[in-house]
Each structure stands twice: as C-alpha cells, then as structure tokens.
N, CA, C and O atoms as a CHARMM CRD file, in Angstrom:
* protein
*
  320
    1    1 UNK  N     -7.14100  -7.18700 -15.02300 PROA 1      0.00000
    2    1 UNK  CA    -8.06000  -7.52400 -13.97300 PROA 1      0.00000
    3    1 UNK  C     -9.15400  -6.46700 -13.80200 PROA 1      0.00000
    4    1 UNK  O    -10.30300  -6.88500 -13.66000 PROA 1      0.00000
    5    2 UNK  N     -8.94300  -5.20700 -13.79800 PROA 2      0.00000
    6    2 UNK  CA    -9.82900  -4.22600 -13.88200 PROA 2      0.00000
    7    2 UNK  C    -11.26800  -4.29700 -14.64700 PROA 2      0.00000
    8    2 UNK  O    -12.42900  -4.01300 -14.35500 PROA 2      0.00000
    9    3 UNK  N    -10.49000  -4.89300 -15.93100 PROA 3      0.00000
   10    3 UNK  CA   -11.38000  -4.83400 -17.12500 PROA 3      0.00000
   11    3 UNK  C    -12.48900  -6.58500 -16.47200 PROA 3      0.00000
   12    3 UNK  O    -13.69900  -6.65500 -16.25500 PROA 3      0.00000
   13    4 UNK  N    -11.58200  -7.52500 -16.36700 PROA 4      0.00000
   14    4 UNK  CA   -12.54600  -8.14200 -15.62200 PROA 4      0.00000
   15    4 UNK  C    -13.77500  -7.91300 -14.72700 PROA 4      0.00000
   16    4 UNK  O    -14.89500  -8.42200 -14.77100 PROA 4      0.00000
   17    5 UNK  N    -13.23100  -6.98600 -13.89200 PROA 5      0.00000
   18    5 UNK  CA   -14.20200  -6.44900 -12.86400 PROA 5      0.00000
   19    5 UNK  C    -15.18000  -5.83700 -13.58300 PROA 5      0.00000
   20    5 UNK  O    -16.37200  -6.13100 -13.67100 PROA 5      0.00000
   21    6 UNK  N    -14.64100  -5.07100 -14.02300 PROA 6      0.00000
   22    6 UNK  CA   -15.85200  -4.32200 -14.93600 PROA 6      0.00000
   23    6 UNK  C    -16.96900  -5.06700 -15.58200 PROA 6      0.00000
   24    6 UNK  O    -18.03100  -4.44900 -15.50700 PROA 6      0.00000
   25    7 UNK  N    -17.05500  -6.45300 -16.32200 PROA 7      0.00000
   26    7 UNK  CA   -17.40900  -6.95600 -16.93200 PROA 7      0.00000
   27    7 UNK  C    -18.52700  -7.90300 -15.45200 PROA 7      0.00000
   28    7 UNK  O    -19.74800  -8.01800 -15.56600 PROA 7      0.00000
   29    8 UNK  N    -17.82100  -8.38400 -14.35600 PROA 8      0.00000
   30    8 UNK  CA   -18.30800  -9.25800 -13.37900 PROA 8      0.00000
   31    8 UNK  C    -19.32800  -8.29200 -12.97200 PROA 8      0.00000
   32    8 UNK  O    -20.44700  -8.78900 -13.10200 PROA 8      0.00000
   33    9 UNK  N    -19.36200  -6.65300 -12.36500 PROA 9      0.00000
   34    9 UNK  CA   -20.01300  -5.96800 -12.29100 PROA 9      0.00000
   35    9 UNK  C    -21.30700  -5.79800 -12.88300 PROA 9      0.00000
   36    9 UNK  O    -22.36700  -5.57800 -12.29700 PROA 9      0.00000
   37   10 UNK  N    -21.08200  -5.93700 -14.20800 PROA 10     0.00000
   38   10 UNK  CA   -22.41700  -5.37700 -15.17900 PROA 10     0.00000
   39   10 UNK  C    -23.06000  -6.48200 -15.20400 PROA 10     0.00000
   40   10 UNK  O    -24.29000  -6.51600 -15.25300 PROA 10     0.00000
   41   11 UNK  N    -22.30300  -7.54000 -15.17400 PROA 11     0.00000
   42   11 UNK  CA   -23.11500  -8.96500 -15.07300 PROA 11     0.00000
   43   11 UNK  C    -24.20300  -9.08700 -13.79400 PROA 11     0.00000
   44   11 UNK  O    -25.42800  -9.11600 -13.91100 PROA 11     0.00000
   45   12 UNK  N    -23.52200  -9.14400 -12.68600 PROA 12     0.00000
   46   12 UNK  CA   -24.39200  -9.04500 -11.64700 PROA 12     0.00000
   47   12 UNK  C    -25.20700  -8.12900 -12.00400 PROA 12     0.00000
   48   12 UNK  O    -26.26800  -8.72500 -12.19200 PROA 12     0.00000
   49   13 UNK  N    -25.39200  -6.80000 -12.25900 PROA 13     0.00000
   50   13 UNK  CA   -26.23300  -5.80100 -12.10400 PROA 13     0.00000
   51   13 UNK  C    -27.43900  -6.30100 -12.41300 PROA 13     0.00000
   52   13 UNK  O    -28.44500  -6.54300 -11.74600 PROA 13     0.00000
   53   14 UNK  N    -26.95900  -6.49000 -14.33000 PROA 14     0.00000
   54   14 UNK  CA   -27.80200  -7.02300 -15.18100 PROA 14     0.00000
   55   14 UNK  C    -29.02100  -8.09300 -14.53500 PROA 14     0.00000
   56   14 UNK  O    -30.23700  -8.05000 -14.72500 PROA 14     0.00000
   57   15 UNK  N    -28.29000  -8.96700 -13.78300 PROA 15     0.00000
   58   15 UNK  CA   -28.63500 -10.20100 -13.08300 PROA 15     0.00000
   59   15 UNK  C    -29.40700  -9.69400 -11.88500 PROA 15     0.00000
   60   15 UNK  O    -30.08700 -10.58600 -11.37700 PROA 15     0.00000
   61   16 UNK  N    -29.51000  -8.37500 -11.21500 PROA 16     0.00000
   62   16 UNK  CA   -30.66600  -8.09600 -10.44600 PROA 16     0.00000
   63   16 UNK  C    -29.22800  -7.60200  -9.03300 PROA 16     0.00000
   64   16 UNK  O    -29.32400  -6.62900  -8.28600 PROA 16     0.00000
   65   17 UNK  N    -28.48500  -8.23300  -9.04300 PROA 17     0.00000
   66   17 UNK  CA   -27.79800  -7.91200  -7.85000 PROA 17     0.00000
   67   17 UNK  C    -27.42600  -6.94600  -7.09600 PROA 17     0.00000
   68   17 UNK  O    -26.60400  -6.30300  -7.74800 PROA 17     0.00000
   69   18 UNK  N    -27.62500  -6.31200  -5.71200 PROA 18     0.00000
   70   18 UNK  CA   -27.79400  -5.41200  -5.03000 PROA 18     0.00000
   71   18 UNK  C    -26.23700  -5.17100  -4.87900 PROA 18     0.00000
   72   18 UNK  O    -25.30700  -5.95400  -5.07400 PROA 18     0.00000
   73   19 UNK  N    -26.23700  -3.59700  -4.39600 PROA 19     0.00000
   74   19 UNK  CA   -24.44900  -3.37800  -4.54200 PROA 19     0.00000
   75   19 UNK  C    -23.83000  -4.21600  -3.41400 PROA 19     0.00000
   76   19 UNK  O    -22.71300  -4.67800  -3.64900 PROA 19     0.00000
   77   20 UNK  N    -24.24200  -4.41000  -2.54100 PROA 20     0.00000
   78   20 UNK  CA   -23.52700  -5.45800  -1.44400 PROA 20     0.00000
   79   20 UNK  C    -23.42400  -6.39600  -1.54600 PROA 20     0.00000
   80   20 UNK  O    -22.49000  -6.88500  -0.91100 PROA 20     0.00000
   81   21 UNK  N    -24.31000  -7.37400  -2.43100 PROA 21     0.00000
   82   21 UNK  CA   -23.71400  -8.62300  -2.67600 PROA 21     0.00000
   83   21 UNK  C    -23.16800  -8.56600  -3.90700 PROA 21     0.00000
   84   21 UNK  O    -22.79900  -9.69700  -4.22300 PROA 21     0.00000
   85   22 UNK  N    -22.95400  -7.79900  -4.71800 PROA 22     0.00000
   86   22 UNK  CA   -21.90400  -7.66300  -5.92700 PROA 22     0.00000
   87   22 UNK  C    -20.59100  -7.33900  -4.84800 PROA 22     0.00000
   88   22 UNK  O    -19.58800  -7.82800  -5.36800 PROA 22     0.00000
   89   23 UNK  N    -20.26800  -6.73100  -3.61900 PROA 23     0.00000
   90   23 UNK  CA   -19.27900  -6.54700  -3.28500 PROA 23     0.00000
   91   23 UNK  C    -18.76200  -7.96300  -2.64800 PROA 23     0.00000
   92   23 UNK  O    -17.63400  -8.44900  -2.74100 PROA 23     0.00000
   93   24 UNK  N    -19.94600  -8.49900  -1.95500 PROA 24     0.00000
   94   24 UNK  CA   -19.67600  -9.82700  -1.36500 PROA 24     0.00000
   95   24 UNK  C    -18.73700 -10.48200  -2.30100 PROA 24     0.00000
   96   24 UNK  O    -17.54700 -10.62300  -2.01700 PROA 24     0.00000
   97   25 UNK  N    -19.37000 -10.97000  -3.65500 PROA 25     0.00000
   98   25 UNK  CA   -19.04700 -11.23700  -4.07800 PROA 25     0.00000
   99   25 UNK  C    -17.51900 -11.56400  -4.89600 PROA 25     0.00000
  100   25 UNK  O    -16.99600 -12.58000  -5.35300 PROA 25     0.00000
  101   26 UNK  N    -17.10900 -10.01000  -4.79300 PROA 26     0.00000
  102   26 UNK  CA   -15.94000  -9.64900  -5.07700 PROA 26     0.00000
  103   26 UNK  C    -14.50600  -9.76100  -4.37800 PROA 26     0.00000
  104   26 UNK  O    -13.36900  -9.68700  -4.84200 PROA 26     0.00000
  105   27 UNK  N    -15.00600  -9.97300  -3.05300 PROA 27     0.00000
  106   27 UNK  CA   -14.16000  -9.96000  -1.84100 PROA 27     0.00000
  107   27 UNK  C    -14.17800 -11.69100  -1.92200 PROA 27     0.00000
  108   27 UNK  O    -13.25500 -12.33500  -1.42400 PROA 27     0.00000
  109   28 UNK  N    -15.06900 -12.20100  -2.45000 PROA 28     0.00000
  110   28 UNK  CA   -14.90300 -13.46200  -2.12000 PROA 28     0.00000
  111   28 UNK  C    -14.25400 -14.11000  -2.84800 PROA 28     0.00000
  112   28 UNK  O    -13.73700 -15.19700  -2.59000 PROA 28     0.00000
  113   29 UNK  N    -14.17900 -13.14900  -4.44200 PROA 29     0.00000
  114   29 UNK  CA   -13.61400 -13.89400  -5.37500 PROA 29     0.00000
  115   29 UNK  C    -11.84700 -13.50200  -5.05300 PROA 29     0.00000
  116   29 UNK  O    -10.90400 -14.29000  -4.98500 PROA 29     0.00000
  117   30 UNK  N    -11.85200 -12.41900  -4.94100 PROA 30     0.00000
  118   30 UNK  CA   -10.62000 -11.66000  -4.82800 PROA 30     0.00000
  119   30 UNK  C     -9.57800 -11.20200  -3.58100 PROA 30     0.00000
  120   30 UNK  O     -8.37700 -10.93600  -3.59200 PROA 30     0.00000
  121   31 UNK  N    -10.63500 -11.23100  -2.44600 PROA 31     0.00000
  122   31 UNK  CA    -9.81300 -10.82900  -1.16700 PROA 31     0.00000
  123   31 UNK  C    -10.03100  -9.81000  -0.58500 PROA 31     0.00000
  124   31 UNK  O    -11.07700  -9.28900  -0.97300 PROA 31     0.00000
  125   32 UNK  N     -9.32300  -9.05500   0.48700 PROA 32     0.00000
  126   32 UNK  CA   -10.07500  -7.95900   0.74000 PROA 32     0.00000
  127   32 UNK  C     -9.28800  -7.11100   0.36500 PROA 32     0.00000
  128   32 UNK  O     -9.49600  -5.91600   0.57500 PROA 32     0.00000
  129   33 UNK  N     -7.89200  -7.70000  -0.46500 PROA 33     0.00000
  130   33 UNK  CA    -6.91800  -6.57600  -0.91100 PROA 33     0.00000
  131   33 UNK  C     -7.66200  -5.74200  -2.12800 PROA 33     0.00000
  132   33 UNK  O     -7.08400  -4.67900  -2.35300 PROA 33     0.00000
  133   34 UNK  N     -8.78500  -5.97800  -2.94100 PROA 34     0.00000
  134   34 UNK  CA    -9.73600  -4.91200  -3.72500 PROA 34     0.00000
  135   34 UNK  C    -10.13200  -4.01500  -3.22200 PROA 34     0.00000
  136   34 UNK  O    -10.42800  -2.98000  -3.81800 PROA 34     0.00000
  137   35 UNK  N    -10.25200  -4.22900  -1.78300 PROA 35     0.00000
  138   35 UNK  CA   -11.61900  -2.77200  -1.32700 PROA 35     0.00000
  139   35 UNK  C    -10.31400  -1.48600  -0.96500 PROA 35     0.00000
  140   35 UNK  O     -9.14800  -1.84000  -0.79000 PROA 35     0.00000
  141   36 UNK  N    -10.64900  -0.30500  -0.90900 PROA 36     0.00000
  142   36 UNK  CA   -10.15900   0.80800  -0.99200 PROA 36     0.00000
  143   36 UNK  C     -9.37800   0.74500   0.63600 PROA 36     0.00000
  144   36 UNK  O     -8.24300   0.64300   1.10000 PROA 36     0.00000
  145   37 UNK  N    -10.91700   0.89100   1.15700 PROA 37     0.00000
  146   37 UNK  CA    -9.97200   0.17500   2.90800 PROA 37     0.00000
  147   37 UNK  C    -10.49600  -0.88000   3.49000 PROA 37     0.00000
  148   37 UNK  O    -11.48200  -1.20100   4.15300 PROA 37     0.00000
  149   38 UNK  N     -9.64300  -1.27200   3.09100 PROA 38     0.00000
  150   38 UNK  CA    -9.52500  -3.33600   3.59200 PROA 38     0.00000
  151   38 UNK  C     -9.54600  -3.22300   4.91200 PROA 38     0.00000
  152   38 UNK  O     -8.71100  -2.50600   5.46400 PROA 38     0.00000
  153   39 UNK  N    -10.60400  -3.98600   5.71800 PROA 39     0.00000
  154   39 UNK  CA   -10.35400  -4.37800   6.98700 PROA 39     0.00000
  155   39 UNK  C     -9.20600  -5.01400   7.68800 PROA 39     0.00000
  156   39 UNK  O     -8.76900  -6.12600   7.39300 PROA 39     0.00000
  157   40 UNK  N     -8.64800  -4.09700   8.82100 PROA 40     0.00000
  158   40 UNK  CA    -7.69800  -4.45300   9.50300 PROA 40     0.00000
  159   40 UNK  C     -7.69400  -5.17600  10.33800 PROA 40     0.00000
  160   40 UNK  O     -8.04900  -4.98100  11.50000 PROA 40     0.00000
  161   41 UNK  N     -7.08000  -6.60400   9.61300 PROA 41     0.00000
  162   41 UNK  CA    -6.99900  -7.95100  10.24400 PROA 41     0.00000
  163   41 UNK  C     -5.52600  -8.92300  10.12000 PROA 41     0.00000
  164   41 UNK  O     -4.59000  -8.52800   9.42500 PROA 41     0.00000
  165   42 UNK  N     -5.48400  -9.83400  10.65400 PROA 42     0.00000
  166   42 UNK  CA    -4.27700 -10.50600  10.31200 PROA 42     0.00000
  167   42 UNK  C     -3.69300 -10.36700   9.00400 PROA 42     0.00000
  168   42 UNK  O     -2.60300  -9.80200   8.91400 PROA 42     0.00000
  169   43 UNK  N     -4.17800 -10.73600   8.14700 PROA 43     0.00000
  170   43 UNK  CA    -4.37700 -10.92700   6.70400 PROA 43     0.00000
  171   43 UNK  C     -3.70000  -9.69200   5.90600 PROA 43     0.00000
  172   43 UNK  O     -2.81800  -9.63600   5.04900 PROA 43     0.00000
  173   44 UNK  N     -4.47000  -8.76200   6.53900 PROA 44     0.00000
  174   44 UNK  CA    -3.71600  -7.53300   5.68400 PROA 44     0.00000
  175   44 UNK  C     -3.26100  -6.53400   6.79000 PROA 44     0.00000
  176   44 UNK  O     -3.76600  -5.41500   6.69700 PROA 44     0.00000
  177   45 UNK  N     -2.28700  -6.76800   7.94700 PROA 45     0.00000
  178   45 UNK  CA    -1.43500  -6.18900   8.48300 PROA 45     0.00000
  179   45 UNK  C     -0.70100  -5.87400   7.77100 PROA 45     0.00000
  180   45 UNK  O     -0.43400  -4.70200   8.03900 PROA 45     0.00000
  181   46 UNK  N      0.18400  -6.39600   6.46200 PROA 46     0.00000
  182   46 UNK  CA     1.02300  -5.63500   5.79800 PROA 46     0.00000
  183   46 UNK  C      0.84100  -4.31100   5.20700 PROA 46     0.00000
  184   46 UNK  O      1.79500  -3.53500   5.15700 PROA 46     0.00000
  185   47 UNK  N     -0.56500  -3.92300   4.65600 PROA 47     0.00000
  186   47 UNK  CA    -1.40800  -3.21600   3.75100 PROA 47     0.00000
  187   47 UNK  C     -1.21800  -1.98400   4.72200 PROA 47     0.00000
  188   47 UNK  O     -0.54900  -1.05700   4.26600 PROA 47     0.00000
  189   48 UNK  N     -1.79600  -1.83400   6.19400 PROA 48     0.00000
  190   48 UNK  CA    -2.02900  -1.01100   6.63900 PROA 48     0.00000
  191   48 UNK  C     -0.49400  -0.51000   7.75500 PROA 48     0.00000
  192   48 UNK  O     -0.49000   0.49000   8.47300 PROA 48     0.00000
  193   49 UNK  N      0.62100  -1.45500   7.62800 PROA 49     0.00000
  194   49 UNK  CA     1.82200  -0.90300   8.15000 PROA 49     0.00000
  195   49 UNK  C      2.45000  -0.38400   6.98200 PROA 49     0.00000
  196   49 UNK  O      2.91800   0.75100   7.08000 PROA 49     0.00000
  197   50 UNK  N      2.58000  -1.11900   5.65300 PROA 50     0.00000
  198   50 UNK  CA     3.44300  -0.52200   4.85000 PROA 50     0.00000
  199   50 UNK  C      3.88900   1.05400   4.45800 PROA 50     0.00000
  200   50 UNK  O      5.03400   1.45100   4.24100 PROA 50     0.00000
  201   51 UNK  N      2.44100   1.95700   4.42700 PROA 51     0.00000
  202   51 UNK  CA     3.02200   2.83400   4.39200 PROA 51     0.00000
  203   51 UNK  C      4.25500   3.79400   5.84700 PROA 51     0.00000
  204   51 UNK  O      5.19800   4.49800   5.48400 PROA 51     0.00000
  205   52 UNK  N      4.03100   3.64500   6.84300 PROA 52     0.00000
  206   52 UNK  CA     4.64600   3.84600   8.14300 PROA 52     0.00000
  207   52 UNK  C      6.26600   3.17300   8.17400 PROA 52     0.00000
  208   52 UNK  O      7.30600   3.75500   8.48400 PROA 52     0.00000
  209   53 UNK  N      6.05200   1.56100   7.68200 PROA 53     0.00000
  210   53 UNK  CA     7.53800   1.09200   7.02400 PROA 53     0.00000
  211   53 UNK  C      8.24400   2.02100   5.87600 PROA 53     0.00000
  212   53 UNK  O      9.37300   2.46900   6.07600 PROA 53     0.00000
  213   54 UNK  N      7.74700   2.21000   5.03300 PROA 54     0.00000
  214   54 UNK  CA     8.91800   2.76100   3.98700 PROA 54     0.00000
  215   54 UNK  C      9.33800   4.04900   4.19900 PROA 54     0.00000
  216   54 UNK  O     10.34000   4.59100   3.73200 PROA 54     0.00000
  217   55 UNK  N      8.07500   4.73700   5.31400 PROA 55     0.00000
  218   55 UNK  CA     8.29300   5.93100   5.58500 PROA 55     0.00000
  219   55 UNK  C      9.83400   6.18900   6.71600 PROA 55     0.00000
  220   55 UNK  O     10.41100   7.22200   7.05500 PROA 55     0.00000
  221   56 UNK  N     10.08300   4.77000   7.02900 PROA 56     0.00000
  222   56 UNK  CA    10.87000   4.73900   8.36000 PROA 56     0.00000
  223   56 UNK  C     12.03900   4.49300   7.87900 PROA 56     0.00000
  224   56 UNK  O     13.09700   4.76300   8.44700 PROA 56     0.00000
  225   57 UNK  N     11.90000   3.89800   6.66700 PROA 57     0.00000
  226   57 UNK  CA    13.07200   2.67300   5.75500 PROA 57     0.00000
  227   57 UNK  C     13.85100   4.33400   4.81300 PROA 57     0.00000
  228   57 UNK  O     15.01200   4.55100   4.46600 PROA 57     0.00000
  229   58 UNK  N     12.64700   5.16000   4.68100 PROA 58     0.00000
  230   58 UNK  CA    13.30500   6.44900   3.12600 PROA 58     0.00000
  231   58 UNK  C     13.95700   7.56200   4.20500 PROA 58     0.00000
  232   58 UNK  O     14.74900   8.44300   3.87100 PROA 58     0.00000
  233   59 UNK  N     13.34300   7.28400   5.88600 PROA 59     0.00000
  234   59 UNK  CA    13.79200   8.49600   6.94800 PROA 59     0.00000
  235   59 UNK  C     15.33200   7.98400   7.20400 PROA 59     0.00000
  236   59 UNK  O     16.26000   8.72200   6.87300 PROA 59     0.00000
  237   60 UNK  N     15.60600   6.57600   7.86200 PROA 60     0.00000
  238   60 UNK  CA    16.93100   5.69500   8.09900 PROA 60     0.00000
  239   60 UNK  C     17.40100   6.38100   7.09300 PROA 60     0.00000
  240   60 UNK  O     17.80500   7.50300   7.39700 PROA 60     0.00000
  241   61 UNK  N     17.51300   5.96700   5.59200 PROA 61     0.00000
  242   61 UNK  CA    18.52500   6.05400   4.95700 PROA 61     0.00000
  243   61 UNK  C     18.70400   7.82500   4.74500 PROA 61     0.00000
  244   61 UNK  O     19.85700   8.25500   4.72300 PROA 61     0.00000
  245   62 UNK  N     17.76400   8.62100   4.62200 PROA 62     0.00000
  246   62 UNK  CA    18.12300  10.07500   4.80500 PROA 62     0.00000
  247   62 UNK  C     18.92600  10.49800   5.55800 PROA 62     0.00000
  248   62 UNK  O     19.84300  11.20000   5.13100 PROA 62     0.00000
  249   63 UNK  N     18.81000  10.19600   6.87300 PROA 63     0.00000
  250   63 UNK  CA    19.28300  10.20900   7.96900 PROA 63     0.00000
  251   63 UNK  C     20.66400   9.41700   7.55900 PROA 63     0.00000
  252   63 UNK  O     21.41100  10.25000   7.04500 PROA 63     0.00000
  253   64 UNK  N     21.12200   8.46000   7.58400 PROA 64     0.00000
  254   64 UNK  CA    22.53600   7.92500   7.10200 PROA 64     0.00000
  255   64 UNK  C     23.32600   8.88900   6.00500 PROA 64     0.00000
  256   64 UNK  O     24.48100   9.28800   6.15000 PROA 64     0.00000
  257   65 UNK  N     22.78900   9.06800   5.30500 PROA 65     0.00000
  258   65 UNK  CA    22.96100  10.01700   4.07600 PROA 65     0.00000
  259   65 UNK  C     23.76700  11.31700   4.58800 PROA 65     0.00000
  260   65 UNK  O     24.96900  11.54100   4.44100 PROA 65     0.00000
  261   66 UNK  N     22.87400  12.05400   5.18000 PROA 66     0.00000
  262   66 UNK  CA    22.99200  13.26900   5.88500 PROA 66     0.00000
  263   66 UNK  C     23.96500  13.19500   6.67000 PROA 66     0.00000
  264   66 UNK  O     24.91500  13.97000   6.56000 PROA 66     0.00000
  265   67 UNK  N     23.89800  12.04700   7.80700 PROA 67     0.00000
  266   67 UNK  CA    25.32600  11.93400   8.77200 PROA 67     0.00000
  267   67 UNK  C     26.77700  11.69500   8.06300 PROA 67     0.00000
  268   67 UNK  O     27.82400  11.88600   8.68200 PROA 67     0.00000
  269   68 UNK  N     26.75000  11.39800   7.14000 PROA 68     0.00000
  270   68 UNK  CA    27.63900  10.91200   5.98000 PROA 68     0.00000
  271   68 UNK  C     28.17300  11.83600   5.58100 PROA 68     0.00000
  272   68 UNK  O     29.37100  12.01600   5.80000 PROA 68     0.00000
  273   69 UNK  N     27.63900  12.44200   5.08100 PROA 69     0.00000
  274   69 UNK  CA    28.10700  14.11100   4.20500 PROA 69     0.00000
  275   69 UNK  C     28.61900  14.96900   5.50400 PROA 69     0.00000
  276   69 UNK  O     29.79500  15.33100   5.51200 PROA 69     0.00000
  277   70 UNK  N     27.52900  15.39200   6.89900 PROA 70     0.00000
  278   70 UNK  CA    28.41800  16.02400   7.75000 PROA 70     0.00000
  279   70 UNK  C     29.42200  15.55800   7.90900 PROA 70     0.00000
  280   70 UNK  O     30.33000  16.38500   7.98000 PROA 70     0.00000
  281   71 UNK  N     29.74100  14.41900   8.01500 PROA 71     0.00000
  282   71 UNK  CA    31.31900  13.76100   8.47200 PROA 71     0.00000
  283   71 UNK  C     32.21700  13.96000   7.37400 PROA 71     0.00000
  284   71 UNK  O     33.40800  14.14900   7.62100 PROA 71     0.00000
  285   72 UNK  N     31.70900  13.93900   5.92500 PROA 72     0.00000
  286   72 UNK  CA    32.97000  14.01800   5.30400 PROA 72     0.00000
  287   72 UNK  C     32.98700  16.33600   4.95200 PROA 72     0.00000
  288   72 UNK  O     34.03900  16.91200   4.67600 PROA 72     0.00000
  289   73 UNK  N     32.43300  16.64300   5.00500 PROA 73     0.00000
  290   73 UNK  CA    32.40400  17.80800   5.69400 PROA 73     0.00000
  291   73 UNK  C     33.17400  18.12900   6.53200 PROA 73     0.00000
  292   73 UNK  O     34.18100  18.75700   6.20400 PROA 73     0.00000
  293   74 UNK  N     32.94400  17.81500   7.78800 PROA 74     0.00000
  294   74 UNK  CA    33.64900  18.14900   8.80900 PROA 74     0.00000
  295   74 UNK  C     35.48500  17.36200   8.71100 PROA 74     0.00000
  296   74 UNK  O     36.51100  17.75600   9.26700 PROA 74     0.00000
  297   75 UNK  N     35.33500  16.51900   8.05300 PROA 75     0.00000
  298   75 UNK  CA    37.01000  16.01700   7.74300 PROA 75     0.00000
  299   75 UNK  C     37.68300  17.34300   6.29800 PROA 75     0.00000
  300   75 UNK  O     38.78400  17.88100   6.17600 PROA 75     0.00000
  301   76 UNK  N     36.86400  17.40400   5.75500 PROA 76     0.00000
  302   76 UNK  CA    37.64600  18.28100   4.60400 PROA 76     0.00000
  303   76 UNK  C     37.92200  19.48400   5.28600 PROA 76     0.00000
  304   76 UNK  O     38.76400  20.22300   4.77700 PROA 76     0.00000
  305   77 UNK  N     37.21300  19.92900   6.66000 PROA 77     0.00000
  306   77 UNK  CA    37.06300  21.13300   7.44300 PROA 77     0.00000
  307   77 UNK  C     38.86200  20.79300   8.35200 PROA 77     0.00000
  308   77 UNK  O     39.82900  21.54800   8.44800 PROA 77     0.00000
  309   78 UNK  N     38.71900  19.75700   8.72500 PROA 78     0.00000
  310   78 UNK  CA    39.90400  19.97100   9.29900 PROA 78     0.00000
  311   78 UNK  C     41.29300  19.11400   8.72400 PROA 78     0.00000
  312   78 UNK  O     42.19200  18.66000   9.43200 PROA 78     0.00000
  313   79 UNK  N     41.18600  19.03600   7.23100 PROA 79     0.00000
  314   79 UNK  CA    42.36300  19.02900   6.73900 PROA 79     0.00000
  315   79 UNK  C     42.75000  20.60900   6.14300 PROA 79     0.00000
  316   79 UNK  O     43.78300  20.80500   5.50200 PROA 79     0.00000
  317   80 UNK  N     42.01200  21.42200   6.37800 PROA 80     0.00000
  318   80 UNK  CA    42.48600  22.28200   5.90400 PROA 80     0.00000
  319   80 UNK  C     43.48100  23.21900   6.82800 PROA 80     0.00000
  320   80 UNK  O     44.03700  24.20100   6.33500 PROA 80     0.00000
C-alpha cells in the first residue's frame, strides 16, 4: 500500500495538485486511519485509546504477576 501511495502522490503532483487536495484525496480514498494524527472522532476512538488500553492491560497483568510471586514467597517463607 505504501508503494501505492507513492505512485497516487506523484500522479497528482504531476497533474498540478496542491498538497491539500492530494491529502483530501487520500483520506477519501483511505480514511483518516493514514494521517499521522487522525482526528478524534467516533470513528477512530479506538486509535487514540489504544495506546492507554494496553498500557492498563501490560500494568494488570504485571501487577498479577508480582502479587503472585510475593505470595508464593511469602508461603516458602513460612514453611520454613
């Protein structure tokens, strides 16, 4: 797809087209999931929570992890 772009790009250029409506363009063909920062709208609520989710999803399971090991820790502590 890249290489596409590349190619849709030079075309427009070639063709006279100003960088904003080569972007128009692009968003129209493609979405706004191309642009670097996609406007935050219904559409791409996922885009702009995801990173904050996995950050919460890799903390949970650290956190489980960690409580896990103190506990079996603290049991090997008092079988001894």
């Amino acid at each position: 797809m890249p290489k596409d772009m590349r190619i849709l790009v030079r075309e427009r250029l070639v063709a006279g087209d100003s960088d904003e409506a080569i972007l128009a363009y692009l968003v129209a063909r493609y979405g706004d999931y191309i642009l670097l920062k996609p406007p935050v709208q219904t559409n791409t609520a996922f885009l702009w929570a995801a990173p904050a989710l996995i950050f919460a999803f890799a903390a949970a399971i650290a956190g489980f992890y960690l409580a896990r090991m103190r506990r079996a820790d603290n049991d090997a502590a008092d079988e001894r």
